[in-house]
C-alpha positions as a Markdown table, in Angstrom:
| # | Residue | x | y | z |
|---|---|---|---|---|
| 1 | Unk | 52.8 | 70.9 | -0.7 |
| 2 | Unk | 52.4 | 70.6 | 2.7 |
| 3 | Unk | 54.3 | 68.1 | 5.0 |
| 4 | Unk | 50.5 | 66.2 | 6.1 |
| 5 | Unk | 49.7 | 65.7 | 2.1 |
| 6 | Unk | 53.7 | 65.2 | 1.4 |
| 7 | Unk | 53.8 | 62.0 | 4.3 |
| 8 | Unk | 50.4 | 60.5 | 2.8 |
| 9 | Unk | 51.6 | 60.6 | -1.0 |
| 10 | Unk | 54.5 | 58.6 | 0.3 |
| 11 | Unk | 52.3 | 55.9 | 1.9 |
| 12 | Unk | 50.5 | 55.3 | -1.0 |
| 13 | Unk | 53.5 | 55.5 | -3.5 |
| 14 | Unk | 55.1 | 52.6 | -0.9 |
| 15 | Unk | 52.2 | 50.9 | -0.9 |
| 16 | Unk | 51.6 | 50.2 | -4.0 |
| 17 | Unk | 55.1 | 49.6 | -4.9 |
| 18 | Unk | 54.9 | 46.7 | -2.2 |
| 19 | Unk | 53.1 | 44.7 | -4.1 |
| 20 | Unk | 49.8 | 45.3 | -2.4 |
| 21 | Unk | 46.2 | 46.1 | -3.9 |
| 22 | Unk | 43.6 | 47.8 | -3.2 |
| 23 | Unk | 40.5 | 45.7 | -3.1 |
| 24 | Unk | 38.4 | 48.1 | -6.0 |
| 25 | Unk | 35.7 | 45.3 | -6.1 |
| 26 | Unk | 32.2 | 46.8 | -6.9 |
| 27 | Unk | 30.0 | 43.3 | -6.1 |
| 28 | Unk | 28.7 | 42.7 | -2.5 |
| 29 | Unk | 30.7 | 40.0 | -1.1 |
| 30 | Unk | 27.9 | 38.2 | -0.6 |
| 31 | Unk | 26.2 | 38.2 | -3.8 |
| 32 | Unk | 29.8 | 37.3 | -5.3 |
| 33 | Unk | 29.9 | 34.5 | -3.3 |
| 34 | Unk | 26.6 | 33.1 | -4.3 |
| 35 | Unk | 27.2 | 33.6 | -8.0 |
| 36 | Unk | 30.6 | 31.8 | -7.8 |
| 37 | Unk | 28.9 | 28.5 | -6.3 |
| 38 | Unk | 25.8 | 29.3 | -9.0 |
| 39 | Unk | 28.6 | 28.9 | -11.7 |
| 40 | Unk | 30.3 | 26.0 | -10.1 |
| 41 | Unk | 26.9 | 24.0 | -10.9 |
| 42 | Unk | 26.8 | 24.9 | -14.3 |
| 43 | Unk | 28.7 | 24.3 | -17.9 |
| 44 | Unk | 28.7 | 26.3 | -20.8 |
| 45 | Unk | 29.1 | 29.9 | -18.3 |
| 46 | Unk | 29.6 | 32.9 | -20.5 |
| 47 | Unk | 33.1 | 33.8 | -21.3 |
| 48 | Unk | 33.5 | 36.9 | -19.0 |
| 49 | Unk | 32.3 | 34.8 | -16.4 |
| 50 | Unk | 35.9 | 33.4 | -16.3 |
| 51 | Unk | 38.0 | 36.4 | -16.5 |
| 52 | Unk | 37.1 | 38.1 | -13.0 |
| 53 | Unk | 35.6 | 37.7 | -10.1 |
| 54 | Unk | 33.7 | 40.8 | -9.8 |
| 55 | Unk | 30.5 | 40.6 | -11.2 |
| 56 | Unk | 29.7 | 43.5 | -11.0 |
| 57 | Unk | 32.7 | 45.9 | -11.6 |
| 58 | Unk | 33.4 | 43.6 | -14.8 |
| 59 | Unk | 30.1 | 43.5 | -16.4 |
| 60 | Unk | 29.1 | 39.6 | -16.7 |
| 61 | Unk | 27.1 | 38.8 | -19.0 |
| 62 | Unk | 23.5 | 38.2 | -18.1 |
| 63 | Unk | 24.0 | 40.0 | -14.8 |
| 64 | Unk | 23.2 | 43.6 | -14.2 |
| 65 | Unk | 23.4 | 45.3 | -10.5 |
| 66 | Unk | 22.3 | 47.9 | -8.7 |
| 67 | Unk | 24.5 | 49.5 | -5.8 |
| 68 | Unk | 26.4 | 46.5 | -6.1 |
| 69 | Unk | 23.9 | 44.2 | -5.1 |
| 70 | Unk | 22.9 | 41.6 | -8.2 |
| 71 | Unk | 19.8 | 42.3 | -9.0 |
| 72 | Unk | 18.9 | 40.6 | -12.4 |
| 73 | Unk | 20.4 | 37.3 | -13.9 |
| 74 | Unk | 19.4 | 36.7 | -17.2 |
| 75 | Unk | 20.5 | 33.7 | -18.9 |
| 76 | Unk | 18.3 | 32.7 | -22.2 |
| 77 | Unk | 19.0 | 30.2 | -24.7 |
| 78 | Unk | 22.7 | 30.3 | -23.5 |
| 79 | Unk | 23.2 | 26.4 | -23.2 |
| 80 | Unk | 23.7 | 26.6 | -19.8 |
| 81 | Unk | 23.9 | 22.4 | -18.5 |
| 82 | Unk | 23.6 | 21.3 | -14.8 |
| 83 | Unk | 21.4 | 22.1 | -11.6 |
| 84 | Unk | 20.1 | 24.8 | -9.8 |
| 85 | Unk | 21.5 | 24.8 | -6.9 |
| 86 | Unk | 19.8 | 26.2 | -3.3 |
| 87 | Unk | 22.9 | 29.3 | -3.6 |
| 88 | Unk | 20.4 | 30.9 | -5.6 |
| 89 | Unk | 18.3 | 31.9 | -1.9 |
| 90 | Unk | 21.3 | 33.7 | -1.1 |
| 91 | Unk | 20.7 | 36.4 | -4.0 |
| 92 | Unk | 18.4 | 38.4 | -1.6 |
| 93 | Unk | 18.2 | 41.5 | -4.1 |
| 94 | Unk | 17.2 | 39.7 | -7.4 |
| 95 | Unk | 14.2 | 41.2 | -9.0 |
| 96 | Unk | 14.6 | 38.9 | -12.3 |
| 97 | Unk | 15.2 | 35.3 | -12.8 |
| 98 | Unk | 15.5 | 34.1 | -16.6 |
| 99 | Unk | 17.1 | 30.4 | -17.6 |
| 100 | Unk | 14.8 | 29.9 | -20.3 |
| 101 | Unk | 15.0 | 27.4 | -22.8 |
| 102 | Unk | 18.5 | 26.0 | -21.0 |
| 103 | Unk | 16.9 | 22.2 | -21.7 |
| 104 | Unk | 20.1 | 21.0 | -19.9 |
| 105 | Unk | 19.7 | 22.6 | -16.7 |
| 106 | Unk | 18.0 | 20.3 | -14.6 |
| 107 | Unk | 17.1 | 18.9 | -11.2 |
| 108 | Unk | 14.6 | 20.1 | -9.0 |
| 109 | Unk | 13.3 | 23.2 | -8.3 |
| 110 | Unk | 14.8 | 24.3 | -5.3 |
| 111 | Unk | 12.6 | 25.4 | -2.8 |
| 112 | Unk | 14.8 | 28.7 | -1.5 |
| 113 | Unk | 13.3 | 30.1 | -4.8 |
| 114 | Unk | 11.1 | 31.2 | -2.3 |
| 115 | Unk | 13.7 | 33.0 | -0.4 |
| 116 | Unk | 14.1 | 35.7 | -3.1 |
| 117 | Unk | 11.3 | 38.5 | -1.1 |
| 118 | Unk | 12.1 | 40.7 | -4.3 |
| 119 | Unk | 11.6 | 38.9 | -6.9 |
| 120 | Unk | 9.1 | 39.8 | -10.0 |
| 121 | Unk | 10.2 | 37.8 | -13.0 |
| 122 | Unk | 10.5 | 34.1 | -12.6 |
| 123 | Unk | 11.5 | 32.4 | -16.3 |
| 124 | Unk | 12.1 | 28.9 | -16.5 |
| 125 | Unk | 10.9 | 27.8 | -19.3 |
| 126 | Unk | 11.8 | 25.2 | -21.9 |
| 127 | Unk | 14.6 | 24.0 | -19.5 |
| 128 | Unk | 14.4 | 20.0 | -18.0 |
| 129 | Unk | 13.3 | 20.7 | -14.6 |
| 130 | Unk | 11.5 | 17.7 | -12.5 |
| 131 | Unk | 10.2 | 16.7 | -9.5 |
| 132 | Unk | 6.9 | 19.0 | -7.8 |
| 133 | Unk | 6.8 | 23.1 | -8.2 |
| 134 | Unk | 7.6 | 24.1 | -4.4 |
| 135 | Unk | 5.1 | 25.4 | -2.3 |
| 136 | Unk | 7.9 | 28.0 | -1.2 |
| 137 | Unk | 7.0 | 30.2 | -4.7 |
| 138 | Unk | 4.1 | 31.2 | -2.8 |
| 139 | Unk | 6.1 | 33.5 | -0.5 |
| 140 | Unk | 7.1 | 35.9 | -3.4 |
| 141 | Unk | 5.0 | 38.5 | -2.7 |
| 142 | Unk | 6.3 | 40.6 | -5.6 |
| 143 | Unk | 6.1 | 38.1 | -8.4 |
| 144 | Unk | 4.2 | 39.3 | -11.0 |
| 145 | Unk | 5.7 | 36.7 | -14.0 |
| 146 | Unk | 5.9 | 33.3 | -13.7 |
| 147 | Unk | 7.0 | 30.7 | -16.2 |
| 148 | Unk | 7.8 | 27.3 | -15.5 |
| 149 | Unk | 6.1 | 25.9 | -18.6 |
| 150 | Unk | 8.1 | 22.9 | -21.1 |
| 151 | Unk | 9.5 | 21.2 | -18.6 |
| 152 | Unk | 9.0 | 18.0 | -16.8 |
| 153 | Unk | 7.4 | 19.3 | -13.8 |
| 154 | Unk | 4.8 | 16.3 | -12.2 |
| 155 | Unk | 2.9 | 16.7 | -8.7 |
| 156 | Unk | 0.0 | 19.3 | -8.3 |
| 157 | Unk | -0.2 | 22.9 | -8.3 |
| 158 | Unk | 0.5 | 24.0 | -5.0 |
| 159 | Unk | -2.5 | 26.0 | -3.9 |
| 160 | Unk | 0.0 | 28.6 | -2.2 |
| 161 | Unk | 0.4 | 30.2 | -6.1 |
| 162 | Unk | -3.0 | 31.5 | -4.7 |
| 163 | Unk | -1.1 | 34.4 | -2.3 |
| 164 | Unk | 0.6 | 35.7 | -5.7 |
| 165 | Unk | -1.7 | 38.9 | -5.5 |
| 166 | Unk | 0.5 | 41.1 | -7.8 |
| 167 | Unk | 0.7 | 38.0 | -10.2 |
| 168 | Unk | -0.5 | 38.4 | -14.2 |
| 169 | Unk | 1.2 | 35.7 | -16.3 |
| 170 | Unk | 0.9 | 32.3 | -14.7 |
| 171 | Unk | 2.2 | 30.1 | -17.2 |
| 172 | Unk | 2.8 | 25.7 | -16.4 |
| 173 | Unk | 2.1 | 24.3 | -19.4 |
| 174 | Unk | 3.4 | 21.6 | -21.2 |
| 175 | Unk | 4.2 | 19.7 | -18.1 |
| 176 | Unk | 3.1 | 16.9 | -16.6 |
| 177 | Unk | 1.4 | 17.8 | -13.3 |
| 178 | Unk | -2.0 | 16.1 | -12.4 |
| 179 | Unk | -4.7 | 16.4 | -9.7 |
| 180 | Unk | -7.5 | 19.1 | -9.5 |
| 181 | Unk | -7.3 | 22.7 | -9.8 |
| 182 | Unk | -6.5 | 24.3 | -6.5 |
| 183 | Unk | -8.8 | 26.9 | -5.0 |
| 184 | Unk | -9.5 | 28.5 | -2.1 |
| 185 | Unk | -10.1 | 26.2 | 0.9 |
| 186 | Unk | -10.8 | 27.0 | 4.7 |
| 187 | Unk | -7.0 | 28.6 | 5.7 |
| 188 | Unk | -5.6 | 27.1 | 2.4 |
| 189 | Unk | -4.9 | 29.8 | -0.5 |
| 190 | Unk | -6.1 | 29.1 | -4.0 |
| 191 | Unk | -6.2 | 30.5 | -7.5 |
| 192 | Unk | -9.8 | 32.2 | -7.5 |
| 193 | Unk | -7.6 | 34.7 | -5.5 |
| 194 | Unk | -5.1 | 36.1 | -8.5 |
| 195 | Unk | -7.8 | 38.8 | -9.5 |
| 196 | Unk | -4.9 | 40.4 | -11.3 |
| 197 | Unk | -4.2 | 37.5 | -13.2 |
| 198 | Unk | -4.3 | 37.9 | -17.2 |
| 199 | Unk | -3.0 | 34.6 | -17.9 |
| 200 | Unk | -4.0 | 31.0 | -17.4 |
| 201 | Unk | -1.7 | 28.3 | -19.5 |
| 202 | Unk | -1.9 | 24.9 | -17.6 |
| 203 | Unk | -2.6 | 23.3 | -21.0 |
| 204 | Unk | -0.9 | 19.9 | -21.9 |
| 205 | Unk | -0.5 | 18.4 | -18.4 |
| 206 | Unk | -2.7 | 15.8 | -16.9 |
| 207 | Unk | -4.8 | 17.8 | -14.7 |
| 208 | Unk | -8.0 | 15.9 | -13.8 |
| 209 | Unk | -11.4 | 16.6 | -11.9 |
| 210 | Unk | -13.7 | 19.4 | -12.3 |
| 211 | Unk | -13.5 | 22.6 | -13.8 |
| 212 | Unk | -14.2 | 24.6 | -10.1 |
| 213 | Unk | -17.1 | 27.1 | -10.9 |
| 214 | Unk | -15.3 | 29.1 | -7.8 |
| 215 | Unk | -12.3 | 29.4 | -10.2 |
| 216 | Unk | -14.0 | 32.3 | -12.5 |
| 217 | Unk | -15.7 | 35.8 | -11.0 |
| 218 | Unk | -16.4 | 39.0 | -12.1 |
| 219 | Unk | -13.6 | 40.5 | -10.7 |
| 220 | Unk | -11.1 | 38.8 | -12.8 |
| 221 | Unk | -8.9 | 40.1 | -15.2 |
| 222 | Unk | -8.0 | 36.9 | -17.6 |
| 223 | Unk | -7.6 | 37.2 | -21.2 |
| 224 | Unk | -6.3 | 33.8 | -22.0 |
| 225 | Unk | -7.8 | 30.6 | -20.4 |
| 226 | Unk | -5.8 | 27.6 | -21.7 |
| 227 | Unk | -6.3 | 24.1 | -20.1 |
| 228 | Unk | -6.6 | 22.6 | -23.4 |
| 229 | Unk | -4.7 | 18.9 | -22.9 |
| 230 | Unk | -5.9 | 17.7 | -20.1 |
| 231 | Unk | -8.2 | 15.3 | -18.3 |
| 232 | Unk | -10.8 | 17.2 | -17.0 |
| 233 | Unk | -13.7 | 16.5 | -17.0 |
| 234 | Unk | -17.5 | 17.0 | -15.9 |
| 235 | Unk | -19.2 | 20.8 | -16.9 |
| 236 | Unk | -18.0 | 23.7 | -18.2 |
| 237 | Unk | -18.8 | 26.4 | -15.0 |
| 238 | Unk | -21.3 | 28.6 | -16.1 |
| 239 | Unk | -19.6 | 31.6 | -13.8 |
| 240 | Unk | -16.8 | 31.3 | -17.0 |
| 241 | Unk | -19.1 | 34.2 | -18.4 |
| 242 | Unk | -18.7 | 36.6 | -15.9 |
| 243 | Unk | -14.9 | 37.1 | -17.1 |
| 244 | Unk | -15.9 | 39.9 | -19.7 |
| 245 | Unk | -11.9 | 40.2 | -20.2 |
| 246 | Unk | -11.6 | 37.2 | -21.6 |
| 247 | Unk | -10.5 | 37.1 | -25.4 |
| 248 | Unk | -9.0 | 33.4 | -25.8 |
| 249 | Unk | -10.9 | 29.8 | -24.9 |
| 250 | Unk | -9.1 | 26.5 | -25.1 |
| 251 | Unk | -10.8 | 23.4 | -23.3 |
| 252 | Unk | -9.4 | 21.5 | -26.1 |
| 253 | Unk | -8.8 | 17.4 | -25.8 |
| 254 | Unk | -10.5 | 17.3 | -22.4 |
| 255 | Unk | -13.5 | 14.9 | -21.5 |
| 256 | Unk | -15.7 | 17.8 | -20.6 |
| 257 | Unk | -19.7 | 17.0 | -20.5 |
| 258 | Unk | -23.1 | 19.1 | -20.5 |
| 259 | Unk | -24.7 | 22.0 | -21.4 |
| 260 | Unk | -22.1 | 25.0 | -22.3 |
| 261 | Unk | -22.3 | 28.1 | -20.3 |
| 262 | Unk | -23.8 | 31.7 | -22.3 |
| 263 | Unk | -20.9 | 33.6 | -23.2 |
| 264 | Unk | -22.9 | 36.7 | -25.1 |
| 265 | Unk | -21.5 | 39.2 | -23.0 |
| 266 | Unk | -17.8 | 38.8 | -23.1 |
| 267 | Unk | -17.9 | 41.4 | -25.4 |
| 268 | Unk | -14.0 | 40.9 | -25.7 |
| 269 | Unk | -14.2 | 36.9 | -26.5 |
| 270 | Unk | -12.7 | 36.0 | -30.1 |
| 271 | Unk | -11.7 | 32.7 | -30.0 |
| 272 | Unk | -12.7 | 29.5 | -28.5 |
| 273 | Unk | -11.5 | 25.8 | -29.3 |
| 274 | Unk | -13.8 | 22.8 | -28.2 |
| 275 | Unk | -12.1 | 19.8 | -30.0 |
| 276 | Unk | -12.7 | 16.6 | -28.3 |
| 277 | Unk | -10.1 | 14.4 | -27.2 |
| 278 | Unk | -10.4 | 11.9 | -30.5 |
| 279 | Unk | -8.1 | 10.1 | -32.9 |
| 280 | Unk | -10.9 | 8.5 | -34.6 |
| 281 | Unk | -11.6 | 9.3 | -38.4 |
| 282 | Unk | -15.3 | 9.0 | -37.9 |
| 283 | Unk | -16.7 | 12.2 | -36.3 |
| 284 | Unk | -19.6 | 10.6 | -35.3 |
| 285 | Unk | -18.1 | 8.8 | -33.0 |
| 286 | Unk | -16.2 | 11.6 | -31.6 |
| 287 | Unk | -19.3 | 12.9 | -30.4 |
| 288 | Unk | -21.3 | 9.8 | -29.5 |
| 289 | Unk | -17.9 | 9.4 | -27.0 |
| 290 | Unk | -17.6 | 13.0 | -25.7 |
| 291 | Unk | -20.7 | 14.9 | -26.3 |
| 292 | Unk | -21.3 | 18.7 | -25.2 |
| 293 | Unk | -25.2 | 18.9 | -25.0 |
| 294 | Unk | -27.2 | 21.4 | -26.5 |
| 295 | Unk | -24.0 | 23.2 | -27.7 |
| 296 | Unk | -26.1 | 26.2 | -28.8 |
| 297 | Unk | -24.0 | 28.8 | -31.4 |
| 298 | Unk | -25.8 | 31.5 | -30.1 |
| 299 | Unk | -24.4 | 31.6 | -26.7 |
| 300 | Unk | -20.8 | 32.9 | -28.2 |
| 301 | Unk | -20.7 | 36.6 | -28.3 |
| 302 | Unk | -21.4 | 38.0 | -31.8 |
| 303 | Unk | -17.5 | 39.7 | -32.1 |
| 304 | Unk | -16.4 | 35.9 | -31.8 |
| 305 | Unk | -14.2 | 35.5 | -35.1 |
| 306 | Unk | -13.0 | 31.6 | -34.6 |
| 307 | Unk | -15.4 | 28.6 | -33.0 |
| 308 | Unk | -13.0 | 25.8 | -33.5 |
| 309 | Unk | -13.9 | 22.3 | -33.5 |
| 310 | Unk | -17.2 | 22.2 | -31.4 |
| 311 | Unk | -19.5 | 19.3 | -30.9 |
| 312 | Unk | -22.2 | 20.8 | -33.1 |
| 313 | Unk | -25.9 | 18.4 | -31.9 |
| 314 | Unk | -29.1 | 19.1 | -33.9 |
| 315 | Unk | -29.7 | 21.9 | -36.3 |
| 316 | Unk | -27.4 | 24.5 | -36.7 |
| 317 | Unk | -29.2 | 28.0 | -36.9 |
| 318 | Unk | -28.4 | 30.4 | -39.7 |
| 319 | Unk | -27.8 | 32.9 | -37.2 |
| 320 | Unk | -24.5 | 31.4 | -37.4 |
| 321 | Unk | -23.6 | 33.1 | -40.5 |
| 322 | Unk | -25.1 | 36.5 | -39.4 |
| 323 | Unk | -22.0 | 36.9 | -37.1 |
| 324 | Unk | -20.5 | 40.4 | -38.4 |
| 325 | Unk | -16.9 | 39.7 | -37.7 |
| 326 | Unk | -16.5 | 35.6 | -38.3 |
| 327 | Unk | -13.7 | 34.3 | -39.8 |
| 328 | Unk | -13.9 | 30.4 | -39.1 |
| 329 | Unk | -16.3 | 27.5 | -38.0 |
């Protein structure tokens, strides 16, 4: 052994014998940083939490990372209690977000969610949020899941969801936001714009006005369309039947009016649910309260297996029974 390779095998030996460590940390300071004052918000942290400080290196539970940077913190059903705090911006690398069904995380949602540029999955659901859904979620450019349903969420949509372009599950029900349905206006974003969108769940809320015709075109990709729950009223748009995707319906408990739109050729359209928004025993009076006019059977698609609960007015056409793949009326 050389006298170079001898002199350096000596440091180490003394340094380690001093007492001193090498910092072997795998997490980016940063990130560690962030996390720590994440888990001084919160209760109920998983165990491993507690026995380093290197998320990372030590394998946290719920946290995975890539090159050291913490790129996914997923936290289900893990009773989790407190807030959210705005430390959560500083996670610059996080592709995935999940707190789901925490119900004792609450607070509001913290508008440096909107700081997080990389960001695809957003999960929030079944936790005890409150206050308005930040405009600030429209700067995640990446999102393509979002879930902020069974909470306690009030306010309006913010029309910025509109500049989610890579965006296919939009999920806020069971909430309690009201106003209209945002679309596209002037400068301002809306949701006519998520053409990649598969899901629409904004039922059980208190959403009011008009179903916006603008709201449905041919080049949309929905398969659900839930706004069952609600307060909206007036027509049902008529440009509904240009989304040949669709497969599921729910207007639901609404205090929609007029003639319904032909649906014939949303050749993948298999259920649809009409009920009015009635308590009373006497269905008569359902309908003389919210009528659908000339609800005509004919204008669902033959493959339609389920009409539920429609406002049936005048006679009902055999053709009804001719439907090949049917299951209930």
């Amino acid at each position: 052994m050389g006298f170079r390779a001898t002199a350096q095998l000596l440091f180490l030996l003394s340094f380690f014998a001093s007492g001193i460590h090498l910092n072997l940390s795998t997490t980016d300071p940063g990130d560690a940083a962030e996390l720590q004052s994440l888990k001084s918000h919160w209760q109920n942290t998983p165990p491993s939490w507690d026995q380093t400080d290197d998320p990372c290196g030590a394998s946290w539970v719920g946290v995975t990372c890539t090159n050291s940077r913490i790129t996914l913190l997923k936290l289900p059903s893990m009773s989790l209690a407190g807030n959210l705090s705005d430390r959560i911006g500083g996670l610059t690398e996080l592709r995935s977000l999940d707190l789901s069904f925490d119900p004792n995380v609450t607070g509001s949602l913290t508008p440096r969610l909107g700081d997080l540029k990389n960001l695809k999955i957003l999960i929030l659901a079944g936790c005890g949020f409150s206050g308005s859904i930040p405009d600030e979620l429209g700067n995640l450019a990446e999102l393509s899941f979002l879930a902020l349903n069974s909470n306690i969420l009030s306010g309006r949509i913010p029309a910025s969801l509109g500049k989610l372009s890579k965006l296919y599950w939009l999920d806020l029900a069971e909430n309690q936001l009201t106003g209209t349905i945002p679309i596209s206006k002037n400068s301002s974003p809306g949701l006519e714009q998520l053409l990649n969108a598969k899901h629409f769940h904004f039922n059980r809320n208190q959403l009011s006005g008009f179903i916006p015709r603008e709201l449905f075109s041919s080049d949309m990709m929905l398969i659900h369309v839930l706004f069952d729950g609600n307060r909206l009223e007036g027509e049902i748009p008529s440009t509904l039947g240009l989304v040949k995707t669709l497969e599921v319906l729910n207007l639901a408990n609404n205090k929609l009016t007029g003639p319904f739109p032909d649906l014939t050729k949303m050749d993948s359209l298999s259920y649809v649910d009409l009920s009015p928004p009635c308590k009373s025993p006497s269905h008569q009076k359902c309908i003389d309260k919210k009528p659908i006019d000339c609800f005509l059977i004919w204008k669902f698609p033959l493959w339609c297996r389920v009409i539920e609960n429609g406002l049936l007015q005048g006679t009902l056409t055999p053709k009804v029974f001719s439907f090949p793949n049917i299951q209930r009326v």
